[in-house]
Backbone as numpy.savetxt, mean C-alpha at the origin, in Angstrom:
# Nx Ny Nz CAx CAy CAz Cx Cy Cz
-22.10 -43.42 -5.41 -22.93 -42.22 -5.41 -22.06 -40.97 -5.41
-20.97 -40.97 -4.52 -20.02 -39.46 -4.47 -19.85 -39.54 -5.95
-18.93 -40.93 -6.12 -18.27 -40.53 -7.60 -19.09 -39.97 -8.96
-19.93 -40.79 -9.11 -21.16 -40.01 -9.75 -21.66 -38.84 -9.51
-21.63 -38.30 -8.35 -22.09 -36.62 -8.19 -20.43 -35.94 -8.47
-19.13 -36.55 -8.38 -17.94 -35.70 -8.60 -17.58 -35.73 -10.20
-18.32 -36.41 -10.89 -18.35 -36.80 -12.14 -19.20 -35.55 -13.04
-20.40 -35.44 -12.27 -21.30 -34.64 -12.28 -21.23 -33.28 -12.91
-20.55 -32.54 -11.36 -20.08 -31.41 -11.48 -18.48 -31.05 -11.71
-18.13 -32.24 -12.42 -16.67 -32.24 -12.80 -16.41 -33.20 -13.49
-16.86 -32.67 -15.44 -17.27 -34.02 -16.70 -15.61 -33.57 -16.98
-15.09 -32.94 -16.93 -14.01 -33.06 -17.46 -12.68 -33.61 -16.46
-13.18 -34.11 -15.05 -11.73 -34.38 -14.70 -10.36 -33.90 -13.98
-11.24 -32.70 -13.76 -10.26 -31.78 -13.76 -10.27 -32.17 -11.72
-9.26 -32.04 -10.87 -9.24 -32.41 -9.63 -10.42 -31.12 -8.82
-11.25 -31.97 -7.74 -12.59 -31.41 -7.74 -12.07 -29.78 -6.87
-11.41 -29.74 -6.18 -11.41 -28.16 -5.84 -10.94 -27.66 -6.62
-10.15 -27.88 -7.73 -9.85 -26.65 -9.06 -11.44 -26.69 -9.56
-11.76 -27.32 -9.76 -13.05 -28.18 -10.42 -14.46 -26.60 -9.82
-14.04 -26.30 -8.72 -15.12 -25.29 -7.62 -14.93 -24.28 -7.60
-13.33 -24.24 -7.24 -12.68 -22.49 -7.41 -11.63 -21.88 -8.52
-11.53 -22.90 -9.52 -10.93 -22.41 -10.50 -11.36 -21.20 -11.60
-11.39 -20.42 -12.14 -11.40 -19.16 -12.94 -12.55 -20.35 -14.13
-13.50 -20.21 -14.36 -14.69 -20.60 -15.09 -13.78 -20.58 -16.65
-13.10 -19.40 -17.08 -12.80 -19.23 -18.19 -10.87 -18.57 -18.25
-9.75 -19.11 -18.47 -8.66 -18.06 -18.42 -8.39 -17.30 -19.27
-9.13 -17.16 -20.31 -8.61 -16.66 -21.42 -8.24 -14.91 -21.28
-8.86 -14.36 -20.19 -8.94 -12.70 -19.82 -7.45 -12.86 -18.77
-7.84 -14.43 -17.90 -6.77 -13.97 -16.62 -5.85 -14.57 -17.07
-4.87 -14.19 -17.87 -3.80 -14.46 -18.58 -2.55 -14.84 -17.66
-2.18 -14.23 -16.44 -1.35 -14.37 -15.88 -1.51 -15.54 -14.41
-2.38 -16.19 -14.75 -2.81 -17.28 -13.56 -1.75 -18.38 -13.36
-1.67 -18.54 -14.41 -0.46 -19.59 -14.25 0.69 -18.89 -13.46
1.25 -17.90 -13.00 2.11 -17.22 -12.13 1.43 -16.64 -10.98
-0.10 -16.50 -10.87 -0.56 -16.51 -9.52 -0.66 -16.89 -8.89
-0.34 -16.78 -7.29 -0.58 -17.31 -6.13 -1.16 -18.24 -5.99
-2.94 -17.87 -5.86 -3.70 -18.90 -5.84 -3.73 -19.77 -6.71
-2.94 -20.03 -7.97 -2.73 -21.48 -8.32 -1.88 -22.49 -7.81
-1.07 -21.98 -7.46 -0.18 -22.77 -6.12 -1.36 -23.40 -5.07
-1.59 -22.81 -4.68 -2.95 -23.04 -3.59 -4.04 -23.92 -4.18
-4.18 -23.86 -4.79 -5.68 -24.69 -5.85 -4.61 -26.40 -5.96
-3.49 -26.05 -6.12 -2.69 -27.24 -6.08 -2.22 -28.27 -5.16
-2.58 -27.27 -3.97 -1.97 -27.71 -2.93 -0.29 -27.40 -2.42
0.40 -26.88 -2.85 1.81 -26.50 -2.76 2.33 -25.12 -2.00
0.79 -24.70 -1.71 1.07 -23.03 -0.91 0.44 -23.22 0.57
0.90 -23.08 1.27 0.16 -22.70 2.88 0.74 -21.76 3.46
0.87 -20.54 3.30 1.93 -19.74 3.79 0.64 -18.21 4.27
0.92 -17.64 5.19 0.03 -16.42 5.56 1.21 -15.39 5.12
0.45 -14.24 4.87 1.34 -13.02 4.51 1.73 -12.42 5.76
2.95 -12.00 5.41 3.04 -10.81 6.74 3.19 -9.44 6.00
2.19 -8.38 6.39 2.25 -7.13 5.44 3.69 -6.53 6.12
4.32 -5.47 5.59 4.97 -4.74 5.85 4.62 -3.25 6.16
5.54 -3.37 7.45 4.82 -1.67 7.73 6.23 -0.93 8.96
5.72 0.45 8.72 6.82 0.73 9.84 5.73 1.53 11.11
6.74 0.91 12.33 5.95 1.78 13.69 6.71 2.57 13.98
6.22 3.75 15.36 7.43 5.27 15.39 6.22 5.90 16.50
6.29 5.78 17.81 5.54 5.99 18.52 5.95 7.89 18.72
5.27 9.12 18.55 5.31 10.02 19.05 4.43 10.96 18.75
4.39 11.89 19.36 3.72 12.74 19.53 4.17 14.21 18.82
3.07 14.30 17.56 3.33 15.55 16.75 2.44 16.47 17.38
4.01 17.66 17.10 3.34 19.01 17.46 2.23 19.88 16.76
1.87 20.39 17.77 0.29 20.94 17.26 0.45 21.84 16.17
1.67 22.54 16.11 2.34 22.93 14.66 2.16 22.20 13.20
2.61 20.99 13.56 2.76 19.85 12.21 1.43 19.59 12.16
0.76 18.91 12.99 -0.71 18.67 13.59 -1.36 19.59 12.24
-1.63 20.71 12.52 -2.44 21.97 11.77 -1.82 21.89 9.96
-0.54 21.71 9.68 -0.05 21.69 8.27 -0.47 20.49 7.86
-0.56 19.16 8.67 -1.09 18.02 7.78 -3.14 18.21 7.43
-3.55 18.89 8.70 -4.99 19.14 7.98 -5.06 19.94 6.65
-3.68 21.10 6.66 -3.62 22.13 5.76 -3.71 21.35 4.16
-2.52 20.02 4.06 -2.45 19.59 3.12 -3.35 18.09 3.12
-4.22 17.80 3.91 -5.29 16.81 3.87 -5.10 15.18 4.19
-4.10 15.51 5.34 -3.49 13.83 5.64 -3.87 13.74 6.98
-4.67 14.61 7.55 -4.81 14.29 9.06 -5.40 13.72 9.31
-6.59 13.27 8.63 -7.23 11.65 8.77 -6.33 10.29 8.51
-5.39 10.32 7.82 -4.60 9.56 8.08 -4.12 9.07 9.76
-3.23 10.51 9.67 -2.97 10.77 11.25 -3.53 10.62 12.29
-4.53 10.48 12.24 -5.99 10.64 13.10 -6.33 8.73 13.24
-6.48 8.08 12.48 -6.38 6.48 12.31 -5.48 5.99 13.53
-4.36 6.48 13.96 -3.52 6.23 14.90 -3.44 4.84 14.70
-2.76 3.73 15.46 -2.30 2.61 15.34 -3.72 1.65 14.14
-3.40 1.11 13.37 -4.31 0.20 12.54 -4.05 -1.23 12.79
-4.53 -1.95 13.26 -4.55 -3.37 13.69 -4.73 -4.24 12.69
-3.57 -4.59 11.84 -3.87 -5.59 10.73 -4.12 -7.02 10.82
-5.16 -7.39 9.79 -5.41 -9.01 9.71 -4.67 -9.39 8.87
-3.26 -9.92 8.93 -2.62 -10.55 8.05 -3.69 -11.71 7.07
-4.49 -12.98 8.13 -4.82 -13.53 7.57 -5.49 -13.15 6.48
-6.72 -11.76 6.81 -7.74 -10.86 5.72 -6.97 -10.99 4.36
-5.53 -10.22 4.37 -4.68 -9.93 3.65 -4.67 -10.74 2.73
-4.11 -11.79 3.57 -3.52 -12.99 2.71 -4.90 -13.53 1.80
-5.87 -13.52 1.94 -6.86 -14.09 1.36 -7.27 -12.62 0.10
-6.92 -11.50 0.64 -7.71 -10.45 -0.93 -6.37 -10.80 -1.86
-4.94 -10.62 -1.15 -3.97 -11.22 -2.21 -4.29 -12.29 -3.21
-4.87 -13.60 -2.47 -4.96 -14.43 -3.52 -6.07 -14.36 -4.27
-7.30 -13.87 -3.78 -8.50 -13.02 -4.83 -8.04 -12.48 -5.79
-7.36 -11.60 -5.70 -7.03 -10.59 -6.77 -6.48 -10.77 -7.85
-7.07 -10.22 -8.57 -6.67 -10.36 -10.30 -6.14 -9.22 -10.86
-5.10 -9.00 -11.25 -4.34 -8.15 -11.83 -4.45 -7.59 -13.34
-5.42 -8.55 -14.06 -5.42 -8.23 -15.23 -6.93 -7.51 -15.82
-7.98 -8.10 -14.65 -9.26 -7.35 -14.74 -8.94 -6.14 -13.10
-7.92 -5.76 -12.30 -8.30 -5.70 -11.23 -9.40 -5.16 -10.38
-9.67 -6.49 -10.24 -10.81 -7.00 -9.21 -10.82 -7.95 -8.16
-11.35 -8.45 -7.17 -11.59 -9.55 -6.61 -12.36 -10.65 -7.19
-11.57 -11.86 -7.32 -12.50 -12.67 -7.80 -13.27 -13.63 -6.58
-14.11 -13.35 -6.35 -14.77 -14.03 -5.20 -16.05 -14.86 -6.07
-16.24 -16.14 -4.88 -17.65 -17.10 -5.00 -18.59 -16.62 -5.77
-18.87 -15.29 -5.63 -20.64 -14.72 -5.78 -20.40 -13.53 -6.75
-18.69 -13.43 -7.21 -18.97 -12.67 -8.74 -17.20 -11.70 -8.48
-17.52 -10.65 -8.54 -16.35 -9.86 -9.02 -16.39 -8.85 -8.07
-15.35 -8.25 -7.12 -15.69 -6.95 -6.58 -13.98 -5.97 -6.89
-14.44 -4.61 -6.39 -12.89 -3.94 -7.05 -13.14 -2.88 -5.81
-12.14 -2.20 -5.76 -11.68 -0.84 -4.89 -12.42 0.03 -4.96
-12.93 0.80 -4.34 -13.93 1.53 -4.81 -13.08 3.00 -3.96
-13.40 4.40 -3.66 -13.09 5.49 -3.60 -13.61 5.89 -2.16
-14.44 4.92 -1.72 -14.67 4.98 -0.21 -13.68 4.95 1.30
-12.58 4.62 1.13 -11.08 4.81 1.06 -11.18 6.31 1.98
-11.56 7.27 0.76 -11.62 8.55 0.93 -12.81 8.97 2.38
-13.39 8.35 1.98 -14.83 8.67 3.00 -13.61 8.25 4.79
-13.47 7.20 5.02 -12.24 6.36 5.91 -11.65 7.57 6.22
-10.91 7.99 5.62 -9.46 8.55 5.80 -9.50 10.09 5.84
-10.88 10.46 5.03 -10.76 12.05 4.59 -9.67 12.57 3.48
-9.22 11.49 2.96 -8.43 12.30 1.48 -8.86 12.34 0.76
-8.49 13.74 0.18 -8.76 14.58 -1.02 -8.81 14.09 -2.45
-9.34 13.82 -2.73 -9.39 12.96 -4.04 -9.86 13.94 -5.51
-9.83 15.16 -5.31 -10.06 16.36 -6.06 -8.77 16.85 -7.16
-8.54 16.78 -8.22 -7.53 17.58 -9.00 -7.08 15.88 -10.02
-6.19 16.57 -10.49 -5.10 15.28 -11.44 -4.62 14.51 -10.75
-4.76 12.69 -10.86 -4.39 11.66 -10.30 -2.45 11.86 -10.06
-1.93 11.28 -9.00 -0.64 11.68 -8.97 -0.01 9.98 -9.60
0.39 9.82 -10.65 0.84 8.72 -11.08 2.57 8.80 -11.95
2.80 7.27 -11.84 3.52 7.55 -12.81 5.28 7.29 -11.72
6.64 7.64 -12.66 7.72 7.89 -12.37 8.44 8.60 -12.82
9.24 9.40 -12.52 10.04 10.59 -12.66 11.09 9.68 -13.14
11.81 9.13 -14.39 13.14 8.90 -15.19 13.87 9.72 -14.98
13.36 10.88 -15.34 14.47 12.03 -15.67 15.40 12.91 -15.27
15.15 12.81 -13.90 15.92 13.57 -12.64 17.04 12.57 -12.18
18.47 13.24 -12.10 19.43 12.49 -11.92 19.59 12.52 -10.51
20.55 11.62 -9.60 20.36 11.70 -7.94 20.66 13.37 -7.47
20.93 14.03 -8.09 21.45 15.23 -7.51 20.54 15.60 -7.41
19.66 16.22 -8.30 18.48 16.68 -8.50 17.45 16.43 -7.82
17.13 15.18 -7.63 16.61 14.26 -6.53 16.42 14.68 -4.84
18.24 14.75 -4.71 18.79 15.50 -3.59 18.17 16.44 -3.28
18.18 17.30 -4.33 17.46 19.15 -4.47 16.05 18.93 -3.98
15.36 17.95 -4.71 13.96 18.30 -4.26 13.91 17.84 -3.19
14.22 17.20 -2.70 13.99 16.43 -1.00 14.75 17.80 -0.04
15.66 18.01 -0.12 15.89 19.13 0.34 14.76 20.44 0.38
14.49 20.56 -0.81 13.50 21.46 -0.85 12.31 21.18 -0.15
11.68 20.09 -0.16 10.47 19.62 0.23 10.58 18.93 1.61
10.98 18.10 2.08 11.09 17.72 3.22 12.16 18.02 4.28
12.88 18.61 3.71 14.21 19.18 4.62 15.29 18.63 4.96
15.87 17.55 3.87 17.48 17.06 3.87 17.33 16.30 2.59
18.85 16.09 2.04 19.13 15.59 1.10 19.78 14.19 1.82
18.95 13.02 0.88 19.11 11.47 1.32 20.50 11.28 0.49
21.48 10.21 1.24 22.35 9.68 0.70 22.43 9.43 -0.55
23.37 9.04 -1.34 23.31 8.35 -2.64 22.24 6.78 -2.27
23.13 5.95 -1.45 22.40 5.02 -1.15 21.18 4.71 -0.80
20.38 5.81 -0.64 19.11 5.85 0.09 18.02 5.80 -1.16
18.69 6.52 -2.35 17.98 6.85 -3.59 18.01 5.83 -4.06
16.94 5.29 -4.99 17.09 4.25 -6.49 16.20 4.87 -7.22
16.55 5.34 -8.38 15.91 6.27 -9.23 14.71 7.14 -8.46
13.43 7.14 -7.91 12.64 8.20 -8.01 12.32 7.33 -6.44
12.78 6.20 -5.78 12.51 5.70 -4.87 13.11 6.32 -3.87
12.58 6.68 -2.65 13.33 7.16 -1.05 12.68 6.33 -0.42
14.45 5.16 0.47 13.79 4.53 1.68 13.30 5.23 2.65
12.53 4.17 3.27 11.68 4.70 4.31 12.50 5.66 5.65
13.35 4.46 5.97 14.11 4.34 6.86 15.13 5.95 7.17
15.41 6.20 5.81 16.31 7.35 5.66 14.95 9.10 6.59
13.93 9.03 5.76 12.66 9.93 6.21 12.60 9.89 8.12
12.67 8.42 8.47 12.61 8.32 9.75 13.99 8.98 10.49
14.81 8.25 10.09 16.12 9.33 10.31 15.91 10.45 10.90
15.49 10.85 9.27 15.65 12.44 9.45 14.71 13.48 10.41
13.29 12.44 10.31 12.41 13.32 11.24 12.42 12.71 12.79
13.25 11.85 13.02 13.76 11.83 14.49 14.51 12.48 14.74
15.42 13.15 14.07 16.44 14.01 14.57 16.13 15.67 14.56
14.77 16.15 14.11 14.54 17.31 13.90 13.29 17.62 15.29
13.39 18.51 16.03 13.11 18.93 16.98 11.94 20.45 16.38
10.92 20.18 16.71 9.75 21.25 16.33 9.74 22.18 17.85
10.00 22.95 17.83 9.93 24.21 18.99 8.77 25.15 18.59
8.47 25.61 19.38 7.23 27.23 19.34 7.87 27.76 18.35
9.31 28.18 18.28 10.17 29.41 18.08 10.60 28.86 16.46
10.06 27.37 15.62 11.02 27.02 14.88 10.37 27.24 13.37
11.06 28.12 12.37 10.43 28.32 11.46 9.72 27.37 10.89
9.04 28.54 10.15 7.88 28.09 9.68 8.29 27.02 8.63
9.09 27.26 7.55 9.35 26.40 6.73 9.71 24.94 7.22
10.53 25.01 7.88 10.74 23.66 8.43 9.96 22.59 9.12
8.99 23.57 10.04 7.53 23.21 10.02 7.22 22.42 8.74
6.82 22.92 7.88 6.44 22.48 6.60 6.72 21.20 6.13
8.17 21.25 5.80 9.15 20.32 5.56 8.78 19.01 6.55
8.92 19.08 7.53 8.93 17.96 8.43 7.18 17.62 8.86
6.25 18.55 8.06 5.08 17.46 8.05 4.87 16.85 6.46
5.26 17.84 5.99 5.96 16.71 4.45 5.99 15.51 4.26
7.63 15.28 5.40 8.19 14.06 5.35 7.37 13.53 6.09
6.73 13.49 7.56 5.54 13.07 7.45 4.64 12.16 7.18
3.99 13.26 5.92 3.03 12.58 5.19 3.81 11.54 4.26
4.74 11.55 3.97 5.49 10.58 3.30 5.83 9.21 4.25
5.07 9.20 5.30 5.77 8.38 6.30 4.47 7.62 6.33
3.38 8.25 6.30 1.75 7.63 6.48 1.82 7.26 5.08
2.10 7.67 3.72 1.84 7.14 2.65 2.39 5.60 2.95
4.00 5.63 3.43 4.37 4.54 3.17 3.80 3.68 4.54
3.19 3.51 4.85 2.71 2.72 5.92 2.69 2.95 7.45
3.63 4.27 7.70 4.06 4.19 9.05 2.74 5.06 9.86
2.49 4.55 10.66 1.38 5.61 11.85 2.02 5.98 12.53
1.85 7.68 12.83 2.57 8.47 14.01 1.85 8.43 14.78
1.38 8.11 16.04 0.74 8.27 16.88 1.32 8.93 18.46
C-alpha cells in the first residue's frame, strides 16, 4: 500500500523528499544545482548558519544621537541589541532563490518587501544607492573617508571600494565626543556610525 501511494505521487522515481520539495520545474532556477538546499534535499548538508555581526556596547552622545535622526538612522539605533535566530536564518537562506529573488516556500513564492522601512524608519525617498565605485584609486579612497568619517584607513584596510569593519571601530573608539567638540567631527563620527549599523553592528 505505501509503495503504491509513493509510486503515486512519485511516477517518475525520483527519491520521495526531492519528489515533495524539489523546484516543480528548473528551467527559471538555473543555479540549483550550486544551491544549498540541494545538498539538503540529498541529504549531505546539516549544518545551521551562524550570521555574522559585530557588538560594541556604548553609549552615544546626545550630540551624535540628534545627527543620526538628522540623517535618518536613528531607528536603526533605537533597535538596540537584535536577538538573532540563526536557525530562522538558516532556513530563508535555503528558501531563497537568487535567480527569481524570492522565497520559495510550500504555499507559493514570497520576496522582501519595503516594510523594512516601516521597522526601522529609513528613508527610502530619492535614487537607490547601488552599485561600486572602480574608479577611485586607494588614495582617493583615503580622501573621502577622511572627509566623511574622520580618518584615513590603512592601505590594508581598503580592497577596492570595501572598508573593514574593524578599522571604523578603531577609529570611533578612539574619538572622544565632548560638549566643546566641533561640530564637524560630530558629524564625521556619526557617519562612521551609521556605517557601523549598516554593517551589522548595534551601538547600544
Amino acid at each position: 500500500m505505501a509503495r503504491a501511494l509513493e509510486r503515486s505521487l512519485n511516477p517518475y522515481q525520483v527519491p520521495l523528499f526531492r519528489a515533495v520539495y524539489d523546484p516543480r520545474d528548473r528551467i527559471v532556477l538555473s543555479q540549483q544545482a550550486q544551491h544549498r538546499s540541494d545538498d539538503i534535499l540529498d541529504g549531505d548538508l546539516d549544518e545551521v548558519l551562524q550570521a555574522k555581526r559585530v557588538q560594541q556596547e556604548q553609549n552615544l552622545p546626545v550630540r551624535v544621537q540628534q545627527i543620526l535622526h538628522q540623517i535618518g538612522f536613528y531607528g536603526v539605533y533605537g533597535c538596540e541589541r537584535i536577538q538573532y535566530d540563526c536557525h530562522l536564518i538558516t532556513a530563508l537562506v535555503e528558501m531563497w532563490q537568487s535567480e527569481t529573488h524570492s522565497f520559495r516556500i510550500r504555499v507559493g513564492e514570497a520576496t522582501i518587501t519595503l516594510k523594512i522601512q516601516v521597522i526601522w524608519g529609513l528613508p527610502i525617498d530619492g535614487e537607490p544607492v547601488t552599485g561600486a565605485d572602480l574608479e577611485r584609486t586607494t588614495i582617493q579612497w583615503q580622501e573621502y573617508c577622511m572627509q566623511y568619517i574622520g580618518f584615513a584607513p590603512e592601505d590594508g584596510a581598503l580592497k577596492g571600494s570595501q572598508l573593514q569593519v574593524k578599522s571604523i571601530i578603531s577609529h570611533v573608539s578612539r574619538v572622544q565626543i565632548a560638549p566643546d567638540t566641533p561640530h564637524l567631527i560630530v558629524v564625521q563620527y556619526a557617519c562612521a556610525v551609521a556605517l557601523l549599523l549598516l554593517g551589522g553592528m548595534n551601538v547600544s
